[in-house]
N, C-alpha and C positions, 0 to 999 in steps of 0.2 A: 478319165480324171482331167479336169480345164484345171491348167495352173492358179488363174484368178482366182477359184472357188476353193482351193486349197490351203490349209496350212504348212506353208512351206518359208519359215522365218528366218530365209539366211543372211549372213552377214560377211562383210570383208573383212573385216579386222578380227588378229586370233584372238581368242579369251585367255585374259591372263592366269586364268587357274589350270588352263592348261598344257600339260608339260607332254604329251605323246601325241604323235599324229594323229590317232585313230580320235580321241578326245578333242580335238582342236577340229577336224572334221565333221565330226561328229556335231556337234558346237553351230561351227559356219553352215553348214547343210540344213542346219533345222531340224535335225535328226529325233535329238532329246532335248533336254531343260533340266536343270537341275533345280530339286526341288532344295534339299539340305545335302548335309554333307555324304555322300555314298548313296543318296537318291534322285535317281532319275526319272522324269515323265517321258515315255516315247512318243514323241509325235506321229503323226501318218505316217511318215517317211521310214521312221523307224524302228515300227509296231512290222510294215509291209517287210521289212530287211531281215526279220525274228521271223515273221510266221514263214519266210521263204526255207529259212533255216528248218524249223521244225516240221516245216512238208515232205523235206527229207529225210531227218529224224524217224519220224513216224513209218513212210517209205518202208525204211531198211527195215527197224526194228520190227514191226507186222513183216517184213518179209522174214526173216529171222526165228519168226513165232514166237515174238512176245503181244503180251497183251495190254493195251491200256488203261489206265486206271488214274483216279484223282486220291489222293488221302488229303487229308488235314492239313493247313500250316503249322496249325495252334498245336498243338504238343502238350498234354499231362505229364509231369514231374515222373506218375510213378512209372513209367514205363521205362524212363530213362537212370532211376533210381533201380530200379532190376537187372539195367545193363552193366551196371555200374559208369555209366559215364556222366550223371549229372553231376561228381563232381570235378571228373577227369578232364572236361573237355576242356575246360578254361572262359575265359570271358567274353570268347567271341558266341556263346550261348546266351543267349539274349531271354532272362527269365523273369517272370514278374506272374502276381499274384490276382485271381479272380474275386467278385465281390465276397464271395465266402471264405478265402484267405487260403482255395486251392492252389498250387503252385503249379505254373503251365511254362511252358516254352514256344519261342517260334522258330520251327525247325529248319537247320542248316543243312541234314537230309535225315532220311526217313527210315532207317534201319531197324528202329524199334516197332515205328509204327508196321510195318510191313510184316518183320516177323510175328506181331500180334495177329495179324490178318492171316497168316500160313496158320499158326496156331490154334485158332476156333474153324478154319475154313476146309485145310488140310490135312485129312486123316490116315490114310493109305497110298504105298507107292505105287498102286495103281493111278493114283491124278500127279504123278511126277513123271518126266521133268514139269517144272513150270515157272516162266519169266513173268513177272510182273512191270509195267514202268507208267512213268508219269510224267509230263510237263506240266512244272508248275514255278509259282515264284518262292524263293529262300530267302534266308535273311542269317547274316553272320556279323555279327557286329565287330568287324575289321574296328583294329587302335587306330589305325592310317589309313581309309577310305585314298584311293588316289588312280589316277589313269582312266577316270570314269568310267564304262562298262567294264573295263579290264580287272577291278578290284573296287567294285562298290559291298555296300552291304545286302541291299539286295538286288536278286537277280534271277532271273530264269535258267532253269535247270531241266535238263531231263535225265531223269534217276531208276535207273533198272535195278532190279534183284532179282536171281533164281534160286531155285530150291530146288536138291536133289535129292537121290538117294546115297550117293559113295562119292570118295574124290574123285574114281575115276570118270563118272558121269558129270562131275561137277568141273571139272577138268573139258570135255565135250561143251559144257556150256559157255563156260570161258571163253573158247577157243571159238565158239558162233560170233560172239559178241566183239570180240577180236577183230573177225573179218565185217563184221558189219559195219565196224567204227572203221575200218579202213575203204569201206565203200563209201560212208557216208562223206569223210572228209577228200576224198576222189571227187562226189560230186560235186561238193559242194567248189570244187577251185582251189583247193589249199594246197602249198607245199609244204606237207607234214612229215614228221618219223613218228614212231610208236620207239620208247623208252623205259625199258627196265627204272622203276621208280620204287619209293618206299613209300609204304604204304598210310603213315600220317595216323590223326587221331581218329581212322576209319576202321583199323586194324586188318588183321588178316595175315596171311601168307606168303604170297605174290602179289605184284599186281603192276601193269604196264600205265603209261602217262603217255598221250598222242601231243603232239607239239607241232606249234606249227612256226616255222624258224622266221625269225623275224629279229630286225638288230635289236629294237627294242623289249626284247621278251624278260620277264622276270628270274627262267630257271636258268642255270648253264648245262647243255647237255655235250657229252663225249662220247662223237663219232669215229668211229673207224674207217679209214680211207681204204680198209685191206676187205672187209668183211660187213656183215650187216649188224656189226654191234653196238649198239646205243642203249646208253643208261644217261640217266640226271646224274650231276655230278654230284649230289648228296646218298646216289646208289653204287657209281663205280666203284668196279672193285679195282683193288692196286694187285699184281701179283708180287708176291715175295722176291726178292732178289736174291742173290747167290746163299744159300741153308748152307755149305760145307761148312765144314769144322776148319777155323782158321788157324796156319803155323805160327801166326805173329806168338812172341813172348809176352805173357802179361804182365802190364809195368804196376807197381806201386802208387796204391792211391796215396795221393798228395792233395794237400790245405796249399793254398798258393791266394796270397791277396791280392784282389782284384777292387781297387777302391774306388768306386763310381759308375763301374762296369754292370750297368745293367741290362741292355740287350746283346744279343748273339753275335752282331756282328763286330760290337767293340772289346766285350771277351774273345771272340777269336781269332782279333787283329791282335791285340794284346798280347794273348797267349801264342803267337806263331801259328796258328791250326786254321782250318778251314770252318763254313760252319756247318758242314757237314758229319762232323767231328762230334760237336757238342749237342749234347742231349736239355732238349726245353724244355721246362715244366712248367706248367701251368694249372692251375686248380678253379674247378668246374662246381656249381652247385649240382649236385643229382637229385630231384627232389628234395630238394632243399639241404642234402648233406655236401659235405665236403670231400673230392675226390681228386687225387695229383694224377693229371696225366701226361704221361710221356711222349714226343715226338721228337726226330729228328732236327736239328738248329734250322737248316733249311726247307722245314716243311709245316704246312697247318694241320691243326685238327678241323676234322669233317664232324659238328657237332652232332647229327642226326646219327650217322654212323657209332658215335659215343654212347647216345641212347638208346640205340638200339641193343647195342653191345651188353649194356647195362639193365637193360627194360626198365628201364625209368620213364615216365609222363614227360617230364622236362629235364631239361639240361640248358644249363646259363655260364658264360664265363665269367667268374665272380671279380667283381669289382676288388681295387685296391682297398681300399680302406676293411673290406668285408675278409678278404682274406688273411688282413694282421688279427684282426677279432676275431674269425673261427681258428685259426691254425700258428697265432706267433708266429709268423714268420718271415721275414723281412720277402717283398716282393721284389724280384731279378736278384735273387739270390738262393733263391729256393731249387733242392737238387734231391733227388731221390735217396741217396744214403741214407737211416734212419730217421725217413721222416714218418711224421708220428700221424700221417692220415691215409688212407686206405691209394692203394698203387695201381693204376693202371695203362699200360706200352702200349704203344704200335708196335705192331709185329715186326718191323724194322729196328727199332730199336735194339730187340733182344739180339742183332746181329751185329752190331757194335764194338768197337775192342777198344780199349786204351782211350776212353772216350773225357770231354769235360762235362761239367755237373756244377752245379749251385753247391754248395756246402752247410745250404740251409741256415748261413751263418753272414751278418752283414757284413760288404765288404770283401769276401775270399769264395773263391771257387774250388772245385775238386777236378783235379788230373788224374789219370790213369783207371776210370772208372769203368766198372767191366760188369754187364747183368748177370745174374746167376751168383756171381761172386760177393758182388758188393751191395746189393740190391736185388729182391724179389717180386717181381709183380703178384698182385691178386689176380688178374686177368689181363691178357692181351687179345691182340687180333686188328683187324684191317679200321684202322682209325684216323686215316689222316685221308688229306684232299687230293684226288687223281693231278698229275700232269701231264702235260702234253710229251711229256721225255718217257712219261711210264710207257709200255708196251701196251697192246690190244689182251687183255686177258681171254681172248679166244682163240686169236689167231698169231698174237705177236707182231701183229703191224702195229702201223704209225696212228697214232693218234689227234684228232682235234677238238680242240671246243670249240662252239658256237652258240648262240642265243636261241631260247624258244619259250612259244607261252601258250602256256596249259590247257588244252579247250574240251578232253577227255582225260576219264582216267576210270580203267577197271580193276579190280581187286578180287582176290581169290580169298572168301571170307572164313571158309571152312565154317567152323562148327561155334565160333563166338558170340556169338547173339544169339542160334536156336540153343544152347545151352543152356545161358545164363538167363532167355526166359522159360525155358522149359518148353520149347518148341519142338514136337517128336511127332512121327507117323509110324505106322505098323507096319513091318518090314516081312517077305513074303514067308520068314519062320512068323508070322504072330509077335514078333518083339517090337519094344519100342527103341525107335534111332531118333538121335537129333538131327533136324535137316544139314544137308553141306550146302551153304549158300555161296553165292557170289553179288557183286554191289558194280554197278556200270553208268558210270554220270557222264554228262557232255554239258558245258555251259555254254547255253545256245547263245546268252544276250553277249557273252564272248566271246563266239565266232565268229559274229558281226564286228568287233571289235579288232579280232584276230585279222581277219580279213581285208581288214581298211590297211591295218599296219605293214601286210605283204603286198597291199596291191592301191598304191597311189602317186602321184606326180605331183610338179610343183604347183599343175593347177585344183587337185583336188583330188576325189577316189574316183579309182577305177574299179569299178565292183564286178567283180568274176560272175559272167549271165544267170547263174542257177542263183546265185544270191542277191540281183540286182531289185531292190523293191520296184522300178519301173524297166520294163527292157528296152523301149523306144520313147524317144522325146518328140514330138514333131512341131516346129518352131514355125508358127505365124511371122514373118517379118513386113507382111504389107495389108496393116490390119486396116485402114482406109479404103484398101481396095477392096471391093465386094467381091469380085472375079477370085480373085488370091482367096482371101479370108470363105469361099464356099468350097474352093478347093482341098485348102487344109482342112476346112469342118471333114468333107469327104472320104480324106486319104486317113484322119484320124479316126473315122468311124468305121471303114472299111477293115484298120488295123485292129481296131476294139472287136468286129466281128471276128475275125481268124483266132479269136481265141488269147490275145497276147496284150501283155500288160503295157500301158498306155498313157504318155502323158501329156495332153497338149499346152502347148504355150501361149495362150491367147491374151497375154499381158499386153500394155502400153508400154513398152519399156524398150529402148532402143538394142540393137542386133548385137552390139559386142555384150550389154549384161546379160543378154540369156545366153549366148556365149559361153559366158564363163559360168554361167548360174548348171549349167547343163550338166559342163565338166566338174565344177564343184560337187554335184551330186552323183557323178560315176554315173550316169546313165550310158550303157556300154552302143547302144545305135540311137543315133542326132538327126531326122529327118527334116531338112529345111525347105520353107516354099517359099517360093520369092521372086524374085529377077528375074532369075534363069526361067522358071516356070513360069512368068508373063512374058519372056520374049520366045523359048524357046522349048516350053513343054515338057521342063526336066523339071525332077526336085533332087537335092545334092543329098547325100546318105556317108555318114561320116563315123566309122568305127571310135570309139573313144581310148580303146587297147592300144590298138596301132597308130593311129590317127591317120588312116589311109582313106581317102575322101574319093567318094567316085558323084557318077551321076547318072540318074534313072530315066526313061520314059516314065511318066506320071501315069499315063491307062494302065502299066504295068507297075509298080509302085510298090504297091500294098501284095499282092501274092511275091513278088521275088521279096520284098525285105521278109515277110512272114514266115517262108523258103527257108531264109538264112536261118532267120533266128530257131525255126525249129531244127533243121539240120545241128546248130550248136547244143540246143538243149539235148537231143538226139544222143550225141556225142559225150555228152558229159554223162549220161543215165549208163552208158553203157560201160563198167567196170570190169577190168579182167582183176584177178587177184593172183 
């Protein structure tokens, strides 16, 4: 590839739209273009940084034994009207009508399509196990498109599903895919963890999120310093705190006024108390009903967790104004004691003694409030936000947060989709089973995104070799001279023959902007001819990782960098688990 002949449209000054490094990179490198908002064009540069990703992809997953396949973007209504989730999924389904006023969709992934295809294709558990996958493009119509590859609307996906016969096979299958995705982001250069997640409007049973930590990441995940426990913070679990039965005496609920006092901390300045003392209520739409849930003064609810609890599609914390018009009730004074909408605790709660409470009444609070006693939930259980003070729920170590962003996630689907479309095979009595599936995504045009955000400098990306769209640059800097400029034709064609990816710089453009144009675009080895190689026979070879700069015999040149660079790719294929 001659730089001149390329498009390669980079720029010095960041875009102000955007706010992440990988985007802003992304941007200057010439990478993409945004066409609208959450759509981007890849340019050469990075269409080559995708398909580096999904040669790996592929790699593992054929090693694995899955098989590749293409299905449809486009999506008919009824398939997803049998799932029941055409109306479940919400609005980032992007639906709209054919000239015959059929109702299609353009799929965000492909669970129903797939399970259609097990279901006329798949008869007997003689052709099980079997993994299906596809790379292709999605489209989710995000409210907030933002971070440019990181959270567009659409995007490149690679999307597996298997079908088994029992959980415990389908359990096996999981567990391939598992280590595959742990191969695959080994090679690809990431510093990733795999994390206990919840499973989203994908459904299922289990299912783990790979994360590749970065400051910037959208999830919060909580690691253990002690153990190898990692969940998203919207899966940790909190474990309970001391269950004995407490000797304290139980005091007398008391009305005590509290006039203006509407958050926790100025009632339990007020009141003498801690706010660990006082019990917060807050009221949640659950599909659209009204429901007071309970937490400690000094803790959040973990909303996901809420709905899970509840199996509800959605959960929202309902606006002020919405909560005097479903439930009367004055907001920051609202308390569990007969209130008159359906009750739901943290498990913390219910160990409380002699606690404060809203009085449901404006103006006045409740002292001495005690659960069981004064108050009954409908249900409780683990509902509020992990912190860093809770314990390791495996081991009892220390805990920490840190930032990560989503670039796999696999799921243990069980039997929800071959059910509900009636997807079954004949099991070795002659009976009909519904398949046990599993569902395995990786967003490849996000790994490239992911990637930029763990691996770059003040002057640009440094792209980890197995993902670099170019792996050497070789910089012409004495394009007047014929001598020089036959030279670098030479050592860059040399380099194009050993098999390795290739970019030469044959622009007019003086030594410090390719320079920087070089490092801008993370090309991990910079081979330069010039000076040195008109007085003294060398070309300089300059790592962009380390920035450790040596200098070669030219006759030797092209076999030792080729050398290098395969020894690294070498290295990186080779995965222990």
């Amino acid at each position: 590839m001659r730089y001149s002949q390329m498009l390669i449209p980079t720029t010095k000054e960041t875009p102000a739209e955007a706010e992440v490094v990988s985007h802003q990179l992304l941007l200057r490198g010439g990478f993409i273009r945004k066409l609208t908002s959450g759509l981007y064009t890849y340019l050469p540069l990075g269409l080559a940084a995708m398909q580096k990703v999904e040669s790996i992809v592929r790699e593992e997953m054929n090693r694995a034994g899955a098989q590749e396949l293409l299905m449809p973007m486009v999506q008919p209504a009824d398939l997803w009207q049998e799932s029941g989730r055409w109306k479940k999924y919400g609005p980032e389904l992007l639906r709209f009508k054919d000239r015959h006023e059929r109702d299609y969709c353009l799929g965000p992934t492909h669970e129903e399509v797939v399970t259609d295809i097990a279901r006329r294709e798949l008869h007997s558990y003689r052709q099980l196990p079997m993994n299906l996958y596809q790379i292709q493009t999605k489209f989710r119509d995000e409210i907030r498109p933002r971070f440019g590859l990181m959270r567009g609307r659409e995007f490149v996906m690679k999307d597996a599903y298997s079908f088994d016969v029992s959980d415990e096979e389908a359990g096996k299958s999981y567990q391939k895919m598992y280590e595959a995705y742990t191969r695959i982001f080994k090679r690809c250069g990431l510093e990733f963890r795999p994390v206990e997640a919840d499973s989203g409007t994908i459904g299922g049973s289990f299912s783990h999120e790979f994360m590749v930590l970065a400051d910037t990441g959208e999830d919060t995940l909580v690691i253990c310093k002690s153990c190898d426990y990692a969940a998203n913070v919207e899966k940790a679990k909190v474990v309970p705190g001391n269950t004995e039965p407490t000797d304290q005496a139980l005091q007398e609920c008391v009305k005590v006024e509290t006039p203006g006092m509407k958050k926790v901390d100025r009632v339990a300045d007020f009141l003498g108390v801690t706010p660990k003392e006082v019990i917060k209520t807050m009221i949640y739409l659950a599909d659209g009903e009204p429901v007071a849930v309970l937490v400690r003064g000094d803790r959040e609810v973990q909303s996901v967790k809420l709905k899970n609890l509840l199996h509800a599609a959605d959960v929202e914390l309902a606006e002020d104004d919405a909560v005097w018009k479903l439930t009367k009730l004055p907001v920051g004074y609202i308390g569990p004691v007969a209130i008159p909408i359906k009750l739901i605790a943290d498990q913390e709660v219910m160990q409380m003694v002699n606690a404060v409470a809203g009085a449901c009444e404006k103006g006045h609070h409740l002292t001495g409030v005690n659960p069981g006693r004064d108050f009954t939930p409908a249900m409780t259980g683990d509902l509020r936000q992990i912190t860093v003070e809770d314990p390791c729920p495996l081991c009892g170590g220390t805990l920490e947060l840190t930032e990560g962003i989503e670039v796999g996630h696999i799921f243990k689907l069980g039997t929800n989709y071959s059910q509900a479309l009636a997807a079954t095979f004949q099991d070795k009595e002659g009976c009909q089973q519904p398949f046990v599936m599993g569902c395995y995504g990786i967003g490849v045009s996000r790994v490239v995104a992911a990637a930029i955000e763990q691996n770059h400098d003040k002057n640009g990306i440094v792209f980890p070799l197995p993902l670099a769209p170019v792996q050497i640059i070789v910089l012409n800097l004495s394009l007047k001279n014929e001598e020089t400029t036959a030279a670098a034709e030479k050592l860059y064609m040399d380099l194009q023959a050993a098999g390795l990816d290739v970019l030469y710089d044959d622009r007019d453009e003086r030594p410090g902007s390719k320079f920087k144009d070089a490092d801008l675009l993370g090309i991990p080895y910079r081979v330069t001819v010039g000076k040195t190689w008109e007085k003294e026979g060398l070309v300089e070879l300059r790592l962009r990782r380390s920035g450790d700069t040596s200098t070669i015999a030219y006759d030797q040149a092209a076999v030792e960098i080729a050398a290098m660079v395969r020894a690294e790719m070498q290295s990186t294929e080779k995965v222990d688990l």
